[in-house]
C-alpha positions, 0 to 999 in steps of 0.5 A, a space after each residue: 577436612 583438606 578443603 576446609 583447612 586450605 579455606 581456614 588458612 586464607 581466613 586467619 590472617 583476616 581474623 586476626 586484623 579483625 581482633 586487633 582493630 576490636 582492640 585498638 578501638 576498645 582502647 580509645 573508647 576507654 581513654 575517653 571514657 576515663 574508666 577501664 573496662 573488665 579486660 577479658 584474656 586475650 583469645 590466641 589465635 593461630 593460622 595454623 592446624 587447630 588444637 588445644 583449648 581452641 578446638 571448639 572455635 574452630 569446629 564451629 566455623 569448620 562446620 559452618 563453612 561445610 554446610 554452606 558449601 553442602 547447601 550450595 551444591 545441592 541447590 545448583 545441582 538441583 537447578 541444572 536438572 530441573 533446567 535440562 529436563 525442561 529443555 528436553 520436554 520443550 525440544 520435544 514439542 512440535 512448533 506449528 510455525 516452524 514445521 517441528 524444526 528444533 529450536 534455539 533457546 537464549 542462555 536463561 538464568 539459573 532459577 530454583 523455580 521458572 514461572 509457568 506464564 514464561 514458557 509460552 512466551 520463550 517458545 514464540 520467541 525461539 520459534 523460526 517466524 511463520 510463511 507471511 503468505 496470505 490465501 491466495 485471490 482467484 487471480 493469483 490462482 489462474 497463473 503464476 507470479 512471474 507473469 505478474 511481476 513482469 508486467 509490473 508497470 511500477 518495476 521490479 523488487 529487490 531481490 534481496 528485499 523480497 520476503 522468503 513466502 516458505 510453507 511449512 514442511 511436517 518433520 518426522 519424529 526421531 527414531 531415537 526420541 520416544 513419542 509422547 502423546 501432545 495436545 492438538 497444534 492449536 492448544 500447544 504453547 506456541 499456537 497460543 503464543 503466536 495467537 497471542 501477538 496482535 493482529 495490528 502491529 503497534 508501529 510501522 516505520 513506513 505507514 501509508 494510509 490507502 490500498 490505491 496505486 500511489 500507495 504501491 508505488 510508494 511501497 516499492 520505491 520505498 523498499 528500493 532505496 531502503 531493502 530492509 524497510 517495514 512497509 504497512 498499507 492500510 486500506 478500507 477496501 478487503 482487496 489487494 492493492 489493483 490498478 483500476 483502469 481495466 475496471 472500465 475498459 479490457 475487462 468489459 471486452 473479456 471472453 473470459 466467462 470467469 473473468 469478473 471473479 479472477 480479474 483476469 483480463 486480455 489487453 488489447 495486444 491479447 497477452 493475459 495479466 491480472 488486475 492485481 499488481 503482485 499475488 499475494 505471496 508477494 506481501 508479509 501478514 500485518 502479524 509478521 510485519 515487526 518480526 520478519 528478517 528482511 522487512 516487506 509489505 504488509 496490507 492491512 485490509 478493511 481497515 480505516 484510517 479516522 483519526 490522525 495524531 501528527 504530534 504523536 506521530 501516530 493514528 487510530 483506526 475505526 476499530 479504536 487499534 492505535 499504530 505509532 508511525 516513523 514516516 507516513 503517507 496519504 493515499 486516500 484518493 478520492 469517493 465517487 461524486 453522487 448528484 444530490 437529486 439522487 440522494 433526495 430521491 430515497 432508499 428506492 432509489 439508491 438502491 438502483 443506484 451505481 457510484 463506479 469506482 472499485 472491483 465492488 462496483 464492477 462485479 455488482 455492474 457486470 451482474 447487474 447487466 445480465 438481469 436487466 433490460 436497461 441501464 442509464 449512464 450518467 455523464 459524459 466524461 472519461 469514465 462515463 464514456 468509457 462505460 457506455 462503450 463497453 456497455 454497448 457492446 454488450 448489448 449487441 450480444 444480450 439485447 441490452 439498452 444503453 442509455 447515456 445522458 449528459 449536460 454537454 452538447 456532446 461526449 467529453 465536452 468539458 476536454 475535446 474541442 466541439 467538432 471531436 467532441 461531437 465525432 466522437 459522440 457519433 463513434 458511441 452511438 455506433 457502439 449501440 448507445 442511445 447519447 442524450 445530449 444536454 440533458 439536465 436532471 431535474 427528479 429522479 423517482 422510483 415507480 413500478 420497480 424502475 427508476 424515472 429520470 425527469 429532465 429540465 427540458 421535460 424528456 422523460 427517461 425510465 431505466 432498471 439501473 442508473 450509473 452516476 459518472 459525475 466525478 470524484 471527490 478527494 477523500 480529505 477527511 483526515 484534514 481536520 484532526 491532523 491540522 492539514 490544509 485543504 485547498 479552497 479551488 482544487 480540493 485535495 491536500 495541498 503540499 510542497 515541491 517534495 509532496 510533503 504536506 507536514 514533518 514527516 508526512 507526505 501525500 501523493 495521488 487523487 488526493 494531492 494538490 501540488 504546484 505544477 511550475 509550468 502550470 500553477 497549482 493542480 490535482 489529477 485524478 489518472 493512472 500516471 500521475 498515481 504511479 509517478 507521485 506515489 514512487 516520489 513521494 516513496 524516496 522523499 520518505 527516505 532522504 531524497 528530497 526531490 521536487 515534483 516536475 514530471 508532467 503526468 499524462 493520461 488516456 482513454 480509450 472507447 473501445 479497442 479501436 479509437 483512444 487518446 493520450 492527454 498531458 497538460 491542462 485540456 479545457 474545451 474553454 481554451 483556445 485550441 489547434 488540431 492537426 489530423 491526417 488518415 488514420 491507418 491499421 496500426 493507429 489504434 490502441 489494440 495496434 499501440 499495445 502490440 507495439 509497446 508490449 504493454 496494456 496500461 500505456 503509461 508503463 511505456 512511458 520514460 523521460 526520454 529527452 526530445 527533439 528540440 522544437 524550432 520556430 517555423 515561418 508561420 502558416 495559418 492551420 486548417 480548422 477541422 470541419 464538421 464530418 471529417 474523418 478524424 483519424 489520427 491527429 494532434 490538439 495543442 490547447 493554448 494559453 496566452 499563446 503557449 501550449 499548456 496541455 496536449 492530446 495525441 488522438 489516436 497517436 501513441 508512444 510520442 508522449 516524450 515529446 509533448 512532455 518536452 514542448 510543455 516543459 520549454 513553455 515556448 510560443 509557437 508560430 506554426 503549430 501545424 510545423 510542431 505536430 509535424 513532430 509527432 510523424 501524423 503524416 507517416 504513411 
């Protein structure tokens, strides 16, 4: 009664105004009317204790307020107690993604009755997110990460940046909780709940469309200059992104019999690393891409990119999944060229039939090769040399026949000069390979379960296994739906000084056709130009805005005896000069690696500034002659007088120096003076 006296008192007072304006409108009411009302005794109202003929009045309104206060405590009480039983329910539950860790909960709202459909998602919500970590591969299981990482030819992660891979650790229960019997992991509302998230997430900041090295080299780049960044690479390949190098040199020359399933290989220096560029702890699950705290990288694998809508910023995959994107890169490289007499040729034919281009190719060719008694290499140029080396040597050991066949007159006819190219022709055929030379393919047939290559010139080839080295073909379908131009001469998406082929789109890699301010407008199909345009285009897409000027290089190797690296524009078709000297022990590229440090001779590569070349009096340089010893030297390949592309042939590590003379673009009187540069003639 204390209360509802002290709620009476602080009511009165607006009661009472309350009658009086009942009053005072009634008057006015009746002034207009010209009429009076029946007036009814005026109630006297008081603030003070209630008595007398008022009693009932204020027993009515004295009870009211009782009954609502009586209600309302009852209610709130009722939810507290419902809410603290199901926080304990939910506390005692065990998480599957945080290792029965106790869990967080946001401050709800008070309700008389929660929904069931909400719990399942407050869990998911409040739960710790799942280790990333994906199954290890088999490389990742032969040695440890940090190997790995140090030989990253892309550089080193931040660490901050760097995702947690944590695995889940069983928590024991309390000794002071009663255990009560659970459902099995997989039915409990978390599990349902995280397997309720979508496999693919609906956005992604950075998406880069291809598994290739341009698109890792973005990824890292990315995350450099951008720590927290949520990084999502889609790939057709089931694989992790890999550098395909090895794929025709070391990993042919392994003593490794389990080397095609752990990708393992020895580079030439001998020191051991896996074809992957980092294990698999080293990426986030597609599934944790939006929720994980500091960002990552994310592949998403065996998925295709077929439709592109740069107006929405978004694109479809082939299972009709849509991911929205704030900045996207095109990685998509290129597809192995096939000839069309193969694929006239039918099923049969194709089905012995090798397009050499992923770790697929490689582990069915390496099979392929110890069931068989030949094999026909088809093409001359780096890829197919490079295999038929590899292959040859094999057929030392297995009695296996080695056939290569090209339309040059000699290997790599359309890069070297003719006195290399035939020089090195000589250095396959030791290898053990039979090299047919201009050998143009008129029919290919299948008979007696073996394939019949027919020549224009009538020569007749039969073979268990043709492999087609006859090039590559950038893979630009998503030109069309994305309204993107593809150039007429080079192929390729054609994009600015900064990569950038669109708003917001940028394209890096085989499938890139830039403009080269020394060289004109080119695409290059090597392990450099993948590494340097894909960490560009990665720090375009976060504000840099720096235009394309490296000079990319490339190499190849037949064996680990004889190699090359190559900058610029080399065409058989251009004039060129070559300087040679006597190779020594160390002018080899085993000799090179073990100098270096490193397999992939692009990651000694830096922009270390050369010495400044000078004009020398002018002397007429020697011309090769057919059966010298080429050991060591260098070719200068000449347009309109000036130097456009490089080959050091077995000199290694001086590529800073033929990047500097191709950046001046000057005219050379002495050409033997400037290979003087590169130290051919040191003893």
């Amino acid at each position: 009664m204390l209360k509802c006296k002290a709620v009476w008192q602080k009511l009165a007072p607006l009661a009472r105004d309350s009658s009086t304006l009942c009053r005072q409108n009634m008057k006015r009411t009746v002034l207009k009317c010209g009429c009076r009302p029946t007036l009814v005794p005026r109630a006297q109202m008081s603030s003070k204790i209630p008595g007398g003929e008022n009693m009932a009045y204020y027993i009515l309104v004295g009870g009211t307020f009782l009954g609502a206060g009586y209600y309302a405590y009852k209610t709130l009480s009722g939810d507290k107690r419902r809410y603290e039983e199901r926080i304990t329910e939910m506390s005692s539950r065990s998480s599957p993604l945080s290792g029965e860790q106790p869990m967080t909960f946001l401050q709800p709202e008070l309700k008389e009755e929660a929904e069931p459909s909400e719990e399942p998602a407050l869990v998911a919500e409040s739960a710790p997110a799942e280790s990333a970590e994906q199954p290890p591969s088999p490389a990742s299981q032969s040695a440890p990460a940090a190997e790995d990482s140090a030989a990253d030819p892309l550089g080193p992660e931040p660490v901050a940046a760097e995702p947690v891979a944590a695995e889940p650790v069983a928590a024991e229960p309390s000794a002071t909780e009663p255990v009560a019997a659970e459902p099995l992991a997989a039915e409990s509302p978390a599990a349902e709940a995280v397997a309720a998230l979508p496999e693919i997430p609906a956005h992604a900041p950075y998406l880069l469309i291809g598994g290739g090295t341009a698109s890792f080299a973005a990824a890292r780049s990315i995350r450099a200059r951008d720590p927290g960044a949520r990084v999502l690479i889609v790939t057709e390949e089931p694989d992790l992104p890999y550098m395909r190098p090895p794929l025709s040199k070391e990993l042919w020359f392994s003593d490794d019999p389990t080397a095609t399933e752990t990708l393992r290989f020895k580079q030439w220096n001998g020191k051991e690393r896996s074809i992957y560029f980092q294990p698999p702890s080293f990426y986030v699950s597609p599934q944790d891409l939006p929720k994980v705290e500091n960002g990552g990288v994310a592949v998403l694998t065996s998925k295709k990119v077929v439709h592109m809508d740069v107006r929405g910023n978004k694109v479809r995959l082939d299972d009709d999944t849509e991911i929205s994107y704030d900045k996207c890169l095109i990685a998509t490289g290129g597809i192995p060229r096939n000839m069309q007499v193969i694929e006239r040729a039918g099923e049969e034919v194709r089905k012995k039939v090798t397009l050499f281009r992923r770790i697929s190719d490689f582990k069915s060719l390496e099979k392929i090769a110890r069931e068989v008694k030949s094999i026909t290499i088809i093409g001359g140029g780096f890829l197919g040399s490079e295999l038929a080396c590899a292959l040859g040597r094999k057929s030392n050991e297995s009695g296996l026949e080695v056939v290569q066949m090209f339309p040059e007159k000699g290997n790599m006819g359309k890069v070297l000069p003719e006195y290399l190219s035939n020089w090195t022709t000589e250095k396959v055929k030791r290898e053990g390979v039979n090299v047919i030379t201009d050998a143009l393919v008129k029919n290919v047939s299948f008979k007696d379960d073996r394939v019949e290559i027919k020549l224009k010139d009538g020569r007749m080839v039969t073979t268990d296994h043709i492999v087609a080295a006859v090039g590559l073909e950038p893979s630009v379908e998503l030109a069309k739906s994305a309204g993107l131009e593809v150039d007429a001469d080079f192929g390729g998406f054609r994009v600015n000084a900064e990569l950038q082929a669109r708003s917001n789109i940028w394209v890096a890699g085989d499938a890139a056709c830039f403009y080269d301010i020394r060289l004109g407008r080119r695409r290059v199909e090597h392990h450099d130009h993948a590494v340097v345009s894909g960490r560009l285009a990665g720090e375009n897409m976060t504000g840099a805005n720096k235009p394309y000027w490296h000079q990319s290089m490339f190499w190849s190797d037949l064996g680990p005896d004889v190699g090359y690296e190559a900058i610029g524009i080399v065409d058989s078709s251009l004039p060129t000069v070559g300087v040679f000297a006597k190779a020594t022990a160390k002018d080899t590229p085993r000799a090179a690696t073990e100098i270096s440090g490193t397999g992939i001779r692009s990651e000694s590569e830096t922009e270390a500034v050369a010495s400044r070349v000078m004009p020398i009096n002018p002397t007429v340089p020697l011309a090769p002659q057919q059966g010298d010893d080429y050991g060591k030297g260098v070719i200068f390949y000449l347009r309109d007088k000036v130097v456009v592309g490089i080959i050091l042939w077995n000199v290694f590590n001086r590529m800073p120096i033929a990047r500097k003379i191709i950046k001046d673009g000057e005219e050379h009187a002495d050409l033997n003076e400037v290979a003087k540069l590169f130290n051919i003639h040191e003893d």
